[in-house]
KOLDRENLO-639693 format. One line per 8 residues: number of its first residue (from 1); their letters; for each residue x, y, z of C-alpha. Coordinates in nm, 2 decimals. Example, Ala and Ser with C-alpha at 12.3 -4.5 7.8 and 13.67 -1.06 7.14 Angstrom:
! KOLDRENLO-639693
1) as) 1.23/-0.45/0.78 | 1.37/-0.11/0.71
***
This chain:
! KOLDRENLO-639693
1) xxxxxxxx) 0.00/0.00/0.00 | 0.17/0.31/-0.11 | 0.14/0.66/0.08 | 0.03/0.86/-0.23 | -0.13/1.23/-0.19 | -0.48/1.25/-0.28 | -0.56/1.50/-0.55 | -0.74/1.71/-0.35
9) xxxxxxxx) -0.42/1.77/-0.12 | -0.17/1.76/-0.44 | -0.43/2.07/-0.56 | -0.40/2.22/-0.20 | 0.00/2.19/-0.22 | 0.00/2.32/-0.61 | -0.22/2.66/-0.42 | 0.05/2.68/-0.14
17) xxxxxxxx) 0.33/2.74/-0.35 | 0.15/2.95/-0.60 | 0.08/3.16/-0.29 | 0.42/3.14/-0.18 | 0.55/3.23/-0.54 | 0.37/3.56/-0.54 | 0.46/3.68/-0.22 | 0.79/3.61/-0.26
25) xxxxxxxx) 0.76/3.87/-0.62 | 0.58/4.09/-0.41 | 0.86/4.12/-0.11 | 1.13/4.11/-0.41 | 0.95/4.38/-0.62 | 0.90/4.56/-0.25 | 1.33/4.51/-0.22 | 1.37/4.64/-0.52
33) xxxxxxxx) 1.18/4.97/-0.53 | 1.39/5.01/-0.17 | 1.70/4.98/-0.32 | 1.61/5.24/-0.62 | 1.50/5.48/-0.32 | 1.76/5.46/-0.14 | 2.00/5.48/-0.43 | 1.86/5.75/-0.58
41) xxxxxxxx) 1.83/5.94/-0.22 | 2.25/5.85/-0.15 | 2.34/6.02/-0.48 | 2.15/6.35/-0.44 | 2.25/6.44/-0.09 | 2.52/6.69/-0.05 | 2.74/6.48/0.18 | 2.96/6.18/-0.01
49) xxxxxxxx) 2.95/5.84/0.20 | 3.19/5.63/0.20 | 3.27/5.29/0.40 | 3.61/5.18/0.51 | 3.71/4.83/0.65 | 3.94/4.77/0.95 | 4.19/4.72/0.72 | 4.17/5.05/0.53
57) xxxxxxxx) 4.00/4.91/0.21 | 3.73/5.14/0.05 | 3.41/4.89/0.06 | 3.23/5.18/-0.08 | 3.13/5.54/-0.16 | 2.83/5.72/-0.28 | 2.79/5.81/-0.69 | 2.79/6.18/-0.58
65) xxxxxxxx) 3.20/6.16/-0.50 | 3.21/6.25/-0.89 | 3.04/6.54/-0.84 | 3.21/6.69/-0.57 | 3.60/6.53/-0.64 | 3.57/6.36/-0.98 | 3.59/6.00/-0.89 | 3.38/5.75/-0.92
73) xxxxxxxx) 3.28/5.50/-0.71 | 3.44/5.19/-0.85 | 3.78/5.45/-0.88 | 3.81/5.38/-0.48 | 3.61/5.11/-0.39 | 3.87/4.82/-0.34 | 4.17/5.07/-0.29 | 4.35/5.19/-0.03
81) xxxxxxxx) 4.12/5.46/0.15 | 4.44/5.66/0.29 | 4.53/5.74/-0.07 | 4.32/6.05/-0.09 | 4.41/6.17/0.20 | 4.67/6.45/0.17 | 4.99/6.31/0.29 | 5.06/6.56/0.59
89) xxxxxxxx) 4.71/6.50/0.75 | 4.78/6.05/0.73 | 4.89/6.01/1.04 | 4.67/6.25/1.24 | 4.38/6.11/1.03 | 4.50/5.71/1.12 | 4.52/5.81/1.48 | 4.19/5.88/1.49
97) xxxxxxxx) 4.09/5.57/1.28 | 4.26/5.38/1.53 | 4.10/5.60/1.83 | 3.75/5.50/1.67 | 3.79/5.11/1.64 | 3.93/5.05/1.96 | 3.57/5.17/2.13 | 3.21/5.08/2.10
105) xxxxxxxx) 2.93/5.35/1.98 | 3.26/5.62/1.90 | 3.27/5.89/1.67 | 3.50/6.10/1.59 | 3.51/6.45/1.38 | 3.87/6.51/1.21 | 3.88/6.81/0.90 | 4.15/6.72/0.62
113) xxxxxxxx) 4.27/6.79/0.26 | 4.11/6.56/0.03 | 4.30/6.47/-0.31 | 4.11/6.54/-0.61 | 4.08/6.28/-0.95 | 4.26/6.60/-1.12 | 4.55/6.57/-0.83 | 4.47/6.86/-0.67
121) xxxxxxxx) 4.36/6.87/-0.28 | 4.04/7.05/-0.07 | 4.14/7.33/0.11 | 4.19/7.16/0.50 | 3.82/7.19/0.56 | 3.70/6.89/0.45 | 3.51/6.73/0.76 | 3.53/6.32/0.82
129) xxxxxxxx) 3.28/6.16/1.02 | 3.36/5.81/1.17 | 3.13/5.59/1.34 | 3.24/5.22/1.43 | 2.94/5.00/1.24 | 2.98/4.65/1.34 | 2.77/4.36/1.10 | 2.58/4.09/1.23
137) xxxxxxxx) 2.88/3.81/1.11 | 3.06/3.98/1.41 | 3.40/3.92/1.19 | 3.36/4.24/1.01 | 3.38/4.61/1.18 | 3.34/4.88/0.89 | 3.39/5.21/0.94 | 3.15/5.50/0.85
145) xxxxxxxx) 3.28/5.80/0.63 | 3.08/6.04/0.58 | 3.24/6.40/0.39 | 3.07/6.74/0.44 | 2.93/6.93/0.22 | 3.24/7.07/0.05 | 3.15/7.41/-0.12 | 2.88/7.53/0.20
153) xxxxxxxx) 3.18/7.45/0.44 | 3.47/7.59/0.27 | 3.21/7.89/0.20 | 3.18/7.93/0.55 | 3.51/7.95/0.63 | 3.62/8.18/0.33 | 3.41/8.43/0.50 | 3.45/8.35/0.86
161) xxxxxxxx) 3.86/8.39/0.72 | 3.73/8.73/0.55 | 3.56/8.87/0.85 | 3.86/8.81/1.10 | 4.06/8.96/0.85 | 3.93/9.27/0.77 | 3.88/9.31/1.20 | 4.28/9.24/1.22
169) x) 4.29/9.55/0.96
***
């Protein structure tokens, strides 16, 4: 005597996964319209976003960098995120990589000279914004970058600089 489904429950089963079949295009077409949100919300903010692992490898940065510096995304992501950094601000800016990683739920606020795709550097305004993000694999601590919004700041300080000049004369 075999164990064979009736028709009536191979019909219920055929219904199950049906059902299971469109909500699983519902949650992916849901997933989807996310990701274009929040894609299209990264690349028109004023601030550029980039995320740095432990180990100083550029895991990513937000379209609008080629706006503001003239790279691209996939121009960083994978290198070395020290290298746009302008050599005399390295170390100070590594100390305070290092001061960030070694505590939970830290930030830290350093301003530097960014390099440029054209080679050239910020003026020393540029603000970085570190917060310690660790992933639910526990293995992996990445680290939050997140660049001001260059021409308000360096704006700012032209005429902060223009002000306390013209009171000095």
């Amino acid at each position: 005597m075999s164990n064979k489904p009736t028709y009536e429950e191979l019909e219920q089963r055929v219904k199950e996964l049906e059902q299971d079949s469109l909500q699983r295009k519902q949650m992916e077409e849901t997933l989807q319209e996310y990701n274009i949100w929040h894609s299209t919300m990264i690349s028109n903010i004023g601030d550029v976003i980039g995320i740095m692992g432990i180990d100083g490898i550029m895991k990513y940065k937000s379209p609008n960098i080629e706006r503001w510096f003239g790279w691209k995304p996939e121009d960083l992501v994978g290198s070395s995120g020290w290298h746009t950094v302008h050599p005399e601000d390295i170390e100070r800016i590594q100390k305070e990589f290092i001061k960030v990683l070694e505590r939970d739920n830290t930030q830290a606020k350093v301003e530097y000279r960014y390099k440029c795709k054209d080679g050239t550097y910020t003026p020393p305004w540029l603000t970085w914004w570190a917060i310690t993000i660790y992933l639910l694999s526990g293995f992996i601590t990445v680290f939050l970058l997140i660049q001001y919004r260059t021409r308000n700041l360096i704006q700012r300080k032209l005429e902060l600089e223009g002000l306390v000049m013209n009171q000095c004369h």
